[in-house]
C-alpha positions as CSV (number, residue, x, y, z in Angstrom):
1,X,-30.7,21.8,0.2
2,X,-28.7,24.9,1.4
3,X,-26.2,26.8,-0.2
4,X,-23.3,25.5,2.2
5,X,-24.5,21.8,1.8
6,X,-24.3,22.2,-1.8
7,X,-21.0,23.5,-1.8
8,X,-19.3,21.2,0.8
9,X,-20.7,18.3,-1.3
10,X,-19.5,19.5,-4.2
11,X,-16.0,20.0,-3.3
12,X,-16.3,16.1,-1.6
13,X,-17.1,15.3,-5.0
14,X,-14.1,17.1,-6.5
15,X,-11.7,15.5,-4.1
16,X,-13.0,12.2,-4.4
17,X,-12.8,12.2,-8.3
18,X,-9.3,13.5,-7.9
19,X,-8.6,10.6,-5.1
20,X,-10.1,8.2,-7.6
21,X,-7.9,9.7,-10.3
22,X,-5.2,9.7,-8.4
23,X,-5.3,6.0,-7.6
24,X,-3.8,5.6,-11.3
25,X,-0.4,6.7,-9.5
26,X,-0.7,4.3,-7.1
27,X,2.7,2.1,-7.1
28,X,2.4,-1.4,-5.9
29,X,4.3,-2.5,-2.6
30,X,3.8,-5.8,-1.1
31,X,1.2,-6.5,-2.2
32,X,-0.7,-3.0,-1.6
33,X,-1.2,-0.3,-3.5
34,X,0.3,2.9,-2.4
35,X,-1.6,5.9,-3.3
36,X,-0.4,8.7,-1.9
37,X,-3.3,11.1,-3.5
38,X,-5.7,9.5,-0.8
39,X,-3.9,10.6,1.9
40,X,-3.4,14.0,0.8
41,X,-7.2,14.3,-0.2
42,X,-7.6,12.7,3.2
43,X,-6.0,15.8,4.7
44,X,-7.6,18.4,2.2
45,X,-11.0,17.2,3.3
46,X,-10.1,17.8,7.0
47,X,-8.8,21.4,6.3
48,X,-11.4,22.2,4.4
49,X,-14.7,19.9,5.4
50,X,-14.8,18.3,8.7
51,X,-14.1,14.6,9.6
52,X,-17.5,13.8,8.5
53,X,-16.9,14.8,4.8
54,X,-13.3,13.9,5.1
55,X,-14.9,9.9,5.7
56,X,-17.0,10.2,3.1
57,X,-14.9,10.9,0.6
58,X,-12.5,8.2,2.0
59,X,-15.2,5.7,2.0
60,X,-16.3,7.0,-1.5
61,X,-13.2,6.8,-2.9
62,X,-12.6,3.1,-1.7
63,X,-15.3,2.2,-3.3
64,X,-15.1,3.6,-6.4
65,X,-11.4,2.6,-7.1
66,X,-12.3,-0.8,-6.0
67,X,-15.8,-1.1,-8.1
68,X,-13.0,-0.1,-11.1
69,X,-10.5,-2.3,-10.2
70,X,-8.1,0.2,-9.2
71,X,-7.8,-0.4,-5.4
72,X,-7.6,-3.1,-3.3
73,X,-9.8,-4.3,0.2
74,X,-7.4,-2.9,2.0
75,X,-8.0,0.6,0.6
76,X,-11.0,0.9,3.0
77,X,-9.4,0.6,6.2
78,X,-5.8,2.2,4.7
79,X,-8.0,5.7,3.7
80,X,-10.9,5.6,6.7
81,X,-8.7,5.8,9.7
82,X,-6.6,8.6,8.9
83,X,-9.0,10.8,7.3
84,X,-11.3,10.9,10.4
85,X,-8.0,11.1,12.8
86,X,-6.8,13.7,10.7
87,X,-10.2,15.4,10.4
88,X,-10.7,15.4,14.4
89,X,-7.3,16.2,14.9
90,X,-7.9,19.7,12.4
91,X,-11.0,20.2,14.2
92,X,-9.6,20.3,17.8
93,X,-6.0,22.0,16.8
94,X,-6.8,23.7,13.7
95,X,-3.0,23.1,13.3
96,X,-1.2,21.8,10.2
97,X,1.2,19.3,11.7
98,X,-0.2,17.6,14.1
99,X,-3.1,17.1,11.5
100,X,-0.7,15.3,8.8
101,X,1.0,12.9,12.1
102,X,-2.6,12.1,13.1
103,X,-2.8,11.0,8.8
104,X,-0.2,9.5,9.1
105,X,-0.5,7.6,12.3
106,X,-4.4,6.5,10.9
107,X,-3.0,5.2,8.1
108,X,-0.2,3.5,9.0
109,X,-0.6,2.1,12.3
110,X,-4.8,1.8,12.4
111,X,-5.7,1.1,9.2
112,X,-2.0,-1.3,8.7
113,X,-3.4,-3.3,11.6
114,X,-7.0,-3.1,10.6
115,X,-5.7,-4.8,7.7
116,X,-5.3,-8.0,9.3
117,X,-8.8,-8.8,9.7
118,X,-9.5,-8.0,6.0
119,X,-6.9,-10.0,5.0
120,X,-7.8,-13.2,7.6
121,X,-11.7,-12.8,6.3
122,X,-11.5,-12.2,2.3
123,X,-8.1,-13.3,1.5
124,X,-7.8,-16.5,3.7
125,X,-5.4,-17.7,6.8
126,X,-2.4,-18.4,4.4
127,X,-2.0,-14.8,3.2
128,X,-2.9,-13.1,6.8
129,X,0.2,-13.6,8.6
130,X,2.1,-12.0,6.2
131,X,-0.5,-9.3,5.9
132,X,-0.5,-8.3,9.7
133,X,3.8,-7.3,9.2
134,X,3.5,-6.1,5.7
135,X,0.7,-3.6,5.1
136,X,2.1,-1.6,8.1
137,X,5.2,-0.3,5.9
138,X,3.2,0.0,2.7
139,X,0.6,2.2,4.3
140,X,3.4,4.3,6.2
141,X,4.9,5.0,2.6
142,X,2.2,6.2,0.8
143,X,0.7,8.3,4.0
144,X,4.0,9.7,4.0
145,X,4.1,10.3,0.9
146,X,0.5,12.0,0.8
147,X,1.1,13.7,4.2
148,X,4.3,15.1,2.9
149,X,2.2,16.6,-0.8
150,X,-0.1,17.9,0.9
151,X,1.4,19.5,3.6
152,X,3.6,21.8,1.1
153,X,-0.1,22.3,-0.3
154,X,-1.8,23.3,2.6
155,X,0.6,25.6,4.0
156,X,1.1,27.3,0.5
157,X,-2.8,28.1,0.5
158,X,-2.2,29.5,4.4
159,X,0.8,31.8,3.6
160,X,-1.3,33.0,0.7
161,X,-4.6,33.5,2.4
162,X,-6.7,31.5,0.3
163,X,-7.2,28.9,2.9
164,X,-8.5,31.4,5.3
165,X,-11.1,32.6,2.7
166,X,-12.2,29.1,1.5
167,X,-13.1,28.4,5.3
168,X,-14.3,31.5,5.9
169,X,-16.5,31.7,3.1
170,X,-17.6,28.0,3.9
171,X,-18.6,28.7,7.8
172,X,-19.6,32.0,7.2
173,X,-22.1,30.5,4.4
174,X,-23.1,28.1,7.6
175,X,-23.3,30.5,10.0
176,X,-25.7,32.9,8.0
177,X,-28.0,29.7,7.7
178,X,-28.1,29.3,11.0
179,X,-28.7,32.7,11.8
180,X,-31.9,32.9,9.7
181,X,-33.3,28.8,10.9
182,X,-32.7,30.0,14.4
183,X,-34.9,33.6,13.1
184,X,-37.4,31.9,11.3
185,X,-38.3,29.4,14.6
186,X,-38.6,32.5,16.8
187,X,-41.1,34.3,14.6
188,X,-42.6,31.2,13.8
């Protein structure tokens, strides 16, 4: 493995142990969890990884707090939506806010109505009607609430620089590896 590999998985490690971790702050509304440390991992892992990484980690982290019975089903479609909108929307704006709406819109609206499914296959027809009106809110909250955290976060680390040299050190890492594959296949 590569230098930059290594060091992209292993902060997608760290932010998915802190999502996991974070989960024990999660505050129960109708019937979901709210965790708003998701989301804002959600939008760290777009700042800093990619959408790739970013749905990873979401995935990851689903399954983690779920395998420890600190998440429900509906943490998998609640998390995976709005980290890759979030990460996509990073990639193509490489702008703060319209990276937490595109979190918050995932969340909310994609993964609230992706929620009805879920609901209709694993928790039976009784429950899913109420589901498809009352994970929408739920999921808005704690997106919100993540969006809101780390949005103070992330522009905090731009106004001190140390966003700037995270990424730089991450592509420049990438770009250096690329620069010697692309070398090594010409002399090759």
């Amino acid at each position: 493995m590569n230098k930059v590999n290594i060091q992209k998985l292993s902060i997608a490690g760290i932010l998915c142990a802190v999502a996991v971790v974070g989960s024990l702050l999660a505050v129960p509304v109708l019937g979901s969890k709210c965790a708003p440390v998701q989301h804002m991992v959600n939008i760290l892992c777009a700042v800093l990884l990619g959408p790739g990484y970013g749905l990873g980690v979401a995935f990851s982290a689903s399954l983690i707090r779920n395998l420890l019975g600190l998440g429900s089903l509906m943490a998998f479609p609640g998390s995976m939506f709005g980290a890759l909108l979030c990460g996509l929307m990073y990639r193509k704006t490489k702008k703060l806010f319209p990276t937490l709406a595109a979190e918050v819109f995932g969340t909310a609206i994609l993964g609230g109505l992706s929620a009805y499914p879920l609901a209709v296959l694993f928790l039976g027809q009784a429950v899913a009607g109420l589901v498809f009106y009352a994970y929408i809110i739920p999921f808005l909250i704690s997106t919100a609430a993540g969006a809101f955290l780390s949005g103070v976060l992330v522009y905090s680390l731009q106004k001190s620089g140390v966003l700037a040299d995270i990424q730089f050190r991450l592509n420049a890492s990438y770009l250096q590896q690329e620069r010697q594959l692309n070398y090594d296949e010409g002399n090759a």
